[in-house]
C-alpha positions as CSV (number, residue, x, y, z in Angstrom):
1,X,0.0,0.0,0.0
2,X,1.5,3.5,-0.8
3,X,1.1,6.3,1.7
4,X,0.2,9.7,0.3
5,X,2.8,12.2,0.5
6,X,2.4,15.0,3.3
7,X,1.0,18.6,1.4
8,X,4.5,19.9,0.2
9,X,6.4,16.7,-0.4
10,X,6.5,14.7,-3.4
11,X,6.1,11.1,-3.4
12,X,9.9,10.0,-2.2
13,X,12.2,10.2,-5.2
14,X,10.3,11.8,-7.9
15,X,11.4,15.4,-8.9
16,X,9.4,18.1,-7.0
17,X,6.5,19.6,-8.3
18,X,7.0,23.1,-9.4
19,X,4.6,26.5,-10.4
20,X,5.5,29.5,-11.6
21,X,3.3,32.5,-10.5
22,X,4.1,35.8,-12.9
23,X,5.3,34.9,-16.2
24,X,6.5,38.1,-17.8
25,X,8.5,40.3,-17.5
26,X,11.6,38.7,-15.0
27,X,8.9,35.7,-14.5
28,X,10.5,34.7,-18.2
29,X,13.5,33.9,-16.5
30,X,11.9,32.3,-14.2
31,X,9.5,29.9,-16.9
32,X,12.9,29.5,-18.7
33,X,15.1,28.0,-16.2
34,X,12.5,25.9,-14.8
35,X,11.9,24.5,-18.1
36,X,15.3,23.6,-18.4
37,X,15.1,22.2,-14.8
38,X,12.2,20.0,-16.3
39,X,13.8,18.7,-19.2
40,X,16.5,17.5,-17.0
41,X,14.7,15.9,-14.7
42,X,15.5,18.0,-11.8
43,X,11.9,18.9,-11.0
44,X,8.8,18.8,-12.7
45,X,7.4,22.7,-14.0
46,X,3.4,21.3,-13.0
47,X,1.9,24.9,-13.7
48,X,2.1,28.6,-14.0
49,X,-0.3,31.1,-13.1
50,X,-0.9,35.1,-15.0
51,X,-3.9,36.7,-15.4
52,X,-2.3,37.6,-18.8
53,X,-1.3,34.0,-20.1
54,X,-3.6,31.6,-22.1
55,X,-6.6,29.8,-21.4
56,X,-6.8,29.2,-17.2
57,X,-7.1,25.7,-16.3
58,X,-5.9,24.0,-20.1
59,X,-2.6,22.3,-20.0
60,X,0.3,23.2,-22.5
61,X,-0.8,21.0,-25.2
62,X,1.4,21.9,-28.0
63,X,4.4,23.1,-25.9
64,X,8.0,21.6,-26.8
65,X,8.5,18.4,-25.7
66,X,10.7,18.5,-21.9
67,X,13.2,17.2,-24.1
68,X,13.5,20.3,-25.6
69,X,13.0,23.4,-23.4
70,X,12.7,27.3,-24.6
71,X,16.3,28.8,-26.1
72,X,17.9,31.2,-24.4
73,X,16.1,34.8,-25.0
74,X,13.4,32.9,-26.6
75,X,11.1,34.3,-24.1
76,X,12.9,36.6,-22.5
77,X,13.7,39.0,-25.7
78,X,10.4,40.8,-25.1
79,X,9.9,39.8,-21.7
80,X,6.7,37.9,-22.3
81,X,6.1,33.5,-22.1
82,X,4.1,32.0,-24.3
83,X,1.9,28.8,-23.5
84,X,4.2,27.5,-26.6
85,X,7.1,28.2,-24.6
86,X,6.1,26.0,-21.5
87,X,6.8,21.8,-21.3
88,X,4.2,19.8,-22.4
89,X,1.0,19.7,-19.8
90,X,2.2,22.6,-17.8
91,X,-1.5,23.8,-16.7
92,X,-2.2,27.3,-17.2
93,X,-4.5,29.5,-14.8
94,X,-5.4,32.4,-13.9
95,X,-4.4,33.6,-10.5
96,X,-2.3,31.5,-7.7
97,X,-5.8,30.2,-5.8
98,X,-7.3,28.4,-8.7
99,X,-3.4,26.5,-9.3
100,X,-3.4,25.5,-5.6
101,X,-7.3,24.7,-5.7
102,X,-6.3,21.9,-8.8
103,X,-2.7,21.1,-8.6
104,X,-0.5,19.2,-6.0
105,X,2.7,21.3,-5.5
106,X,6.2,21.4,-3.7
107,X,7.7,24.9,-4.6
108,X,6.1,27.8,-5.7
109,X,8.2,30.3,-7.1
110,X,6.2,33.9,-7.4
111,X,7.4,36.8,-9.6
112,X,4.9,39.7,-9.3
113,X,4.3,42.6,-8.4
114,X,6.4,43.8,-5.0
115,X,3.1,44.7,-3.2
116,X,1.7,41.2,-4.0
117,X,4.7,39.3,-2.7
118,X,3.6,38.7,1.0
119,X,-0.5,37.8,-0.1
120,X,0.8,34.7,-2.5
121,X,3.8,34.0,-0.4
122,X,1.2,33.4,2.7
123,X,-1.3,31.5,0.3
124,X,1.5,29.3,-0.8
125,X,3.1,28.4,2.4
126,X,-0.2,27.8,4.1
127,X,-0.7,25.0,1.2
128,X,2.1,23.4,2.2
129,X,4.6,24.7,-0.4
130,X,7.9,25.7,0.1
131,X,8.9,29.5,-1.2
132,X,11.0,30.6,-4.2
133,X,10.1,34.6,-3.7
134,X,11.3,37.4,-5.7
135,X,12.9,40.3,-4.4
136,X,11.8,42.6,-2.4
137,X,10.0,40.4,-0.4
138,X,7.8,42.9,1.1
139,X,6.5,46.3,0.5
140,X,6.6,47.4,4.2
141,X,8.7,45.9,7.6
142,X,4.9,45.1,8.9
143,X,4.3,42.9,6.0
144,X,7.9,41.0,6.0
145,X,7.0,40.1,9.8
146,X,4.1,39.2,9.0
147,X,5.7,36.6,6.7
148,X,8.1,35.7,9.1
149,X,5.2,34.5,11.4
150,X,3.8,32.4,8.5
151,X,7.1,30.9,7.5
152,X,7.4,30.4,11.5
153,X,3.8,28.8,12.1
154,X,4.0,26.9,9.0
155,X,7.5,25.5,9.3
156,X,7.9,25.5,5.5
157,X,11.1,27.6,3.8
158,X,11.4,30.4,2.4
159,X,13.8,31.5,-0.3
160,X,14.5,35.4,-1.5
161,X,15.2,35.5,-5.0
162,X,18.2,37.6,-4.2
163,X,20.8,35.9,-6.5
164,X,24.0,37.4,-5.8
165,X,23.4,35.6,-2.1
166,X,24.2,32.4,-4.5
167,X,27.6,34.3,-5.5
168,X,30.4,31.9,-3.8
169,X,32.3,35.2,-4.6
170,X,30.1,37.7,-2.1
171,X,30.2,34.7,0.4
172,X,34.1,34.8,0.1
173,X,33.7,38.8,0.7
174,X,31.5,37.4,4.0
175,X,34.7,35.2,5.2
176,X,37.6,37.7,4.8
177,X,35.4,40.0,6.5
178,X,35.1,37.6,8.9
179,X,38.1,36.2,9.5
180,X,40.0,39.5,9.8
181,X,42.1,39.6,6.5
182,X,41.3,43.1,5.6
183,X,41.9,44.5,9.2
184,X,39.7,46.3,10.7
185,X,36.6,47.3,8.7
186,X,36.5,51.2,8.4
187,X,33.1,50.5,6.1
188,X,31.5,49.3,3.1
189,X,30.4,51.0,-0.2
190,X,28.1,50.2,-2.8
191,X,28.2,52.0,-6.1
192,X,25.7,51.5,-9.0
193,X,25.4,53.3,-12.0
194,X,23.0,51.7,-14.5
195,X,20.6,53.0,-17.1
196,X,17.2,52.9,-17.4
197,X,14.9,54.4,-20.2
198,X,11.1,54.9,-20.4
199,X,9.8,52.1,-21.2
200,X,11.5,50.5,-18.2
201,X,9.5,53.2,-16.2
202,X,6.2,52.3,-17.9
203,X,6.6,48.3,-17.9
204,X,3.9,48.3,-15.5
205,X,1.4,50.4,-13.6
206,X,3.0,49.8,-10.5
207,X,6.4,50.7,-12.1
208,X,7.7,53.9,-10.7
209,X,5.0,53.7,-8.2
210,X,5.8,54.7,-4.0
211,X,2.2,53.4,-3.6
212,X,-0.8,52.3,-5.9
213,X,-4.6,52.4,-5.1
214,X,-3.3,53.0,-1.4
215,X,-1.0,50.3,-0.8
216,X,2.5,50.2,-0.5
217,X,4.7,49.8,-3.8
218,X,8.4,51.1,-3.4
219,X,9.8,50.3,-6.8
220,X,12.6,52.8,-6.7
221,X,16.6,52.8,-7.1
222,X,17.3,51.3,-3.4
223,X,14.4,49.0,-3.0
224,X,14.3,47.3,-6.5
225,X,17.1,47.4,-9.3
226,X,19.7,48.1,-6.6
227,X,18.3,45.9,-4.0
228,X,21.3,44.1,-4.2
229,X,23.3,46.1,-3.5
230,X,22.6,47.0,0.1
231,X,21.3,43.4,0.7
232,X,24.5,42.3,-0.5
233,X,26.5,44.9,1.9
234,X,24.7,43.5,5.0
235,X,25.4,40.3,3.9
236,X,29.1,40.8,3.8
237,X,29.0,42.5,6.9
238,X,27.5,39.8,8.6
239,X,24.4,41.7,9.2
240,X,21.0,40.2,7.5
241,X,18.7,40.3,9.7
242,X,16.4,43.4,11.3
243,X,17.6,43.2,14.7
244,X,21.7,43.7,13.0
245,X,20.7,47.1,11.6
246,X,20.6,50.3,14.1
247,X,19.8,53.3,12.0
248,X,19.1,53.9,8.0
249,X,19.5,57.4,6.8
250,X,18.4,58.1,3.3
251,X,18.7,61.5,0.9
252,X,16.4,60.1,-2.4
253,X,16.7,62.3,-5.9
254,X,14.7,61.6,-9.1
255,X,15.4,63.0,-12.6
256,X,12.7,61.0,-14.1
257,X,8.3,62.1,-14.4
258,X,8.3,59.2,-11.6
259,X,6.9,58.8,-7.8
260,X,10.3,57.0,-6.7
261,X,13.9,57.5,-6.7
262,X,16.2,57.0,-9.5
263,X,19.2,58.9,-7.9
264,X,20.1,58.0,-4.0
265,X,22.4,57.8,-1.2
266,X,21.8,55.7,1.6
267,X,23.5,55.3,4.9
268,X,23.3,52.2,6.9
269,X,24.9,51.3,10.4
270,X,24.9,48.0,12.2
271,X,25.3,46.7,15.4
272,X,28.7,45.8,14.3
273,X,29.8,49.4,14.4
274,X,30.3,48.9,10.8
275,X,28.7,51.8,8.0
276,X,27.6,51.1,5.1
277,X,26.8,53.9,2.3
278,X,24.9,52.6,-0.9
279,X,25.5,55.6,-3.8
280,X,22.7,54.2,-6.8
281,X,21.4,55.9,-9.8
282,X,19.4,54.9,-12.8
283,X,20.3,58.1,-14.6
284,X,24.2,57.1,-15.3
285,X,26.4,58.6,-17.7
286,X,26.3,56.0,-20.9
287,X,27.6,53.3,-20.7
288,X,26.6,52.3,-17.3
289,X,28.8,50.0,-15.4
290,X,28.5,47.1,-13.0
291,X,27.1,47.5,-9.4
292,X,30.1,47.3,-6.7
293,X,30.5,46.4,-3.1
294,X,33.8,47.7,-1.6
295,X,34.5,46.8,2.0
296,X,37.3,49.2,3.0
297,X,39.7,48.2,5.8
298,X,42.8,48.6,7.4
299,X,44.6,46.3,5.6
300,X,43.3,47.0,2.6
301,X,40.7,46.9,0.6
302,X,38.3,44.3,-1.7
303,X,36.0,44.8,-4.3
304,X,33.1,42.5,-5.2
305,X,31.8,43.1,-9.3
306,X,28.5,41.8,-10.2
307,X,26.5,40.1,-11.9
308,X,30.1,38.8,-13.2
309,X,31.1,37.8,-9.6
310,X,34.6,39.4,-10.0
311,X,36.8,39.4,-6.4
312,X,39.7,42.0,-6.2
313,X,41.6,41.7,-3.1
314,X,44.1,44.3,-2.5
315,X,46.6,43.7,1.5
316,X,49.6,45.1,1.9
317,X,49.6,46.3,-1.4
318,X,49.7,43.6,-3.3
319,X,46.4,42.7,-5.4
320,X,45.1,39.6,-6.4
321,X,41.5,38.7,-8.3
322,X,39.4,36.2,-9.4
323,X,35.8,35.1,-11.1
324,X,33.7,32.7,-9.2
325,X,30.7,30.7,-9.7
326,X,27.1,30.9,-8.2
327,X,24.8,28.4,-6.4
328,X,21.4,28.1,-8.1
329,X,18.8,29.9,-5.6
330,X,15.7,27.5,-6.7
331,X,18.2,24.2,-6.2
332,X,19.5,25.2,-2.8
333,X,16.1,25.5,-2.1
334,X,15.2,22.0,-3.5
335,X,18.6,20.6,-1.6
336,X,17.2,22.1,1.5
337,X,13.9,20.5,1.6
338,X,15.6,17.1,0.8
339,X,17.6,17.6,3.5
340,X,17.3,20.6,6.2
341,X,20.9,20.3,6.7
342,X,21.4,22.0,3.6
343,X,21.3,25.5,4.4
344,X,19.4,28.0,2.4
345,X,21.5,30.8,0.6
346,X,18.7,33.6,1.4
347,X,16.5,32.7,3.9
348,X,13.5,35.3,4.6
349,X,14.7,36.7,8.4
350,X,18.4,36.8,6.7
351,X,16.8,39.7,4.3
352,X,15.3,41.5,7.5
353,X,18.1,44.0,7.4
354,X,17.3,45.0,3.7
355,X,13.8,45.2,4.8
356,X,14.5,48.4,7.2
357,X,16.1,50.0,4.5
358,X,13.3,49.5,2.4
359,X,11.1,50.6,5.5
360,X,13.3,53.9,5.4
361,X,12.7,54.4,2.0
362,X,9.0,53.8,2.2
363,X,8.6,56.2,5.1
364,X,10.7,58.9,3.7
365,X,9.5,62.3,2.3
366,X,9.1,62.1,-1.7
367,X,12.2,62.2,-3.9
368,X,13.4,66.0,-4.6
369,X,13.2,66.9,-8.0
370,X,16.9,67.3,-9.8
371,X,17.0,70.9,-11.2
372,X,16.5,70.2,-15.7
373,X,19.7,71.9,-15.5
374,X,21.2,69.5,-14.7
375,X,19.6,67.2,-17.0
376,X,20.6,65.8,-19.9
377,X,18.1,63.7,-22.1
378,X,19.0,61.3,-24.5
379,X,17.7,58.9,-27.3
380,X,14.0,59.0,-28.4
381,X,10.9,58.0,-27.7
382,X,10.8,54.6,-25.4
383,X,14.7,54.8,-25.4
384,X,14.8,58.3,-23.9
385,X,16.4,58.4,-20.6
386,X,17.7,61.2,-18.2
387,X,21.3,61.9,-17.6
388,X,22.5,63.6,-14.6
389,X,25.5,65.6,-14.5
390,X,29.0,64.1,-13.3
391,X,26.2,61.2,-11.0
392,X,29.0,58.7,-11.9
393,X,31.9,60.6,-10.5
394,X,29.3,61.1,-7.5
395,X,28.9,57.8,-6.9
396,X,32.2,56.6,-6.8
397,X,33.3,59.5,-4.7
398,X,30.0,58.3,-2.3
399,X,31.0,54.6,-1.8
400,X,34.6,55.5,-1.5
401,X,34.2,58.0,1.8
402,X,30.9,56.8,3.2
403,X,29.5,60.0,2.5
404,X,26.0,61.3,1.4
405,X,25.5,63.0,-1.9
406,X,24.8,66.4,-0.1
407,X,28.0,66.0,2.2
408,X,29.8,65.7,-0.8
409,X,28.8,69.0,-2.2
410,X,27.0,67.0,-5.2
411,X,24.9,70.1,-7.3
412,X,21.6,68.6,-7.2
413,X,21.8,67.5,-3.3
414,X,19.8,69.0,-0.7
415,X,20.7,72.4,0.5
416,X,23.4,72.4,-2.4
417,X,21.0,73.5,-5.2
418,X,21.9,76.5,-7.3
């Protein structure tokens, strides 16, 4: 006689069962690698939930074979999955209750909107499933503790889909910090300089948004985009969770027609004594470059690169680097549940730390407006996007002292305009 499997485990040995909730824009990613996942027999992709996709409740008939899963940028070049694009007898519905409602499943992985995170998170867990959940996993400090007492009550996991946590090079960062080779830690920086045009600001009516219909949004520099970038600071410190971070002080511009921030310092202590001074804008001088974490110490200094997961360690003056590999966020979840041992790479309460600086950011005044003077516009229609004057050389100077953008004299700053 075979026993039925507890809700949230698969029958012993077979792959586990797998939905995707949000399959557009970064859910594409999401469909894609989980198809991949499925057609080697890692897990099976059951289902996928969006209002947007399909026919609700029909399988993926005339999908690939699992042999056979999407290629790359097939979906992802206009950010949008196609029931075409999903293994054979994926079922389709319409919103997360319906999926649950028909369909056994072990992990749920949810990429919507931020301020519908913590709703399908909680409906998920409380059916048993385990939690792949994109970042930021809450729109307010209330609601991530409010998770934290359903991941608590329910004893299933929870996963943060932020991937350079799976970086084995930000986890080396972790140990020298740790173990003292940099000396003592005068602070970390984080730099980003990336750009974003208009029809990144008008992907979605939430997109740009502090709030929508009354409830908390925060898609802005900090708390989306450059999440990682103070997540991944307090993760090298040593300093994920709520309790680790003391005070949060925040100075947010905007350049763009938006309700958020696109141009922002942020200053962050922790119960370590250590600060840490995120310097982030969306409005960089062309071409951009890669977001970077510097922890500067007494020693020396070391510089983490991502997404490419470069490592520059500089002691005594004498510099050394390397390129390291990442852990996959959605298989250290599925290692975990086969065995607990295994320890997740971004558990929810380890992302309580980001969470107050996303409180901070929620609960500060609006963005100040950059003066058009300091403006300049480029490209065309969707492609248009802002520049602001010298915001690289701002940034960089930022992360390197620990210093806001109006202690630095920066033009557009408060109490520095004109």
């Amino acid at each position: 006689m075979t026993s039925t499997p507890p809700a949230g485990r698969a029958p012993a040995g077979a792959a586990p069962r797998v939905a995707v909730v949000g399959v557009h824009g970064h859910g594409t990613w999401h469909v894609r690698h989980c198809a991949e996942l499925h057609a080697a027999g890692r897990i099976r992709l059951v289902a996928v939930a969006d209002p947007q996709l399909a026919t609700p409740g029909e399988p993926a008939a005339s999908a690939a074979p699992p042999s056979s899963p999407p290629a790359p940028g097939a979906a992802g070049g206009g950010r949008v999955t196609r029931v075409e694009d999903l293994p054979a007898g994926t079922l389709v519905f319409a919103d997360l209750e319906s999926l649950l409602a028909a369909t056994e499943v072990d992990v749920v992985v949810i990429s919507t909107p931020i301020h519908t995170h913590v709703p399908l998170a909680e409906l998920a867990l409380r059916a048993g499933a385990d939690v792949l959940l994109e970042k930021p996993p809450a729109a307010s400090l209330e609601e991530f503790e409010r998770l934290q007492r359903v991941v608590e009550e329910t004893g299933r996991a929870c996963q943060v889909g932020f991937q350079v946590h799976g970086s084995k090079a930000a986890r080396t960062m972790a140990e020298w910090v740790r173990d003292g080779r940099l000396g003592e830690i005068r602070g970390i920086g984080a730099v980003g300089t990336w750009i974003r045009n208009q029809e990144y600001w008008q992907r979605a009516r939430w997109s740009g948004k502090r709030s929508l219909d009354g409830v908390a949004v925060v898609d802005g520099a900090v708390t989306n985009p450059f999440a990682h970038a103070s997540a991944t600071a307090l993760l090298v410190d040593g300093s994920g969770t709520a309790g680790q971070v003391t005070t949060v002080e925040t100075e947010l511009y905007r350049a763009n027609p938006i309700e958020a921030d696109d141009t922002s310092t942020v200053r962050i202590s922790t119960t370590r004594g250590t600060t840490i001074v995120a310097a982030l804008t969306l409005c960089a001088e062309p071409p951009g470059g890669d977001p970077q974490i510097i922890v500067h110490g007494s020693r020396g200094r070391a510089v983490l690169t991502y997404p490419t997961d470069h490592l520059e360690l500089t002691v005594d003056g004498v510099t050394t680097s390397a390129s390291y590999e990442r852990d996959d966020l959605l298989l250290n979840l599925i290692e975990h549940r086969e065995d607990p041992a295994v320890e997740l790479l971004a558990p929810l309460e380890q992302l309580g730390g980001f969470t107050k600086v996303l409180e901070a950011v929620r609960l500060s005044p609006p963005p100040r407006e950059i003066d058009p003077a300091l403006i300049n516009w480029q490209g065309e229609g969707p492609e248009r996007h802002p520049v602001v004057h010298d915001v690289n050389k701002w940034a960089g100077q930022a992360a390197e002292s620990l210093a806001l953008f109006s202690e630095l004299g920066a033009p557009w700053a408060a109490g520095n305009e004109g």
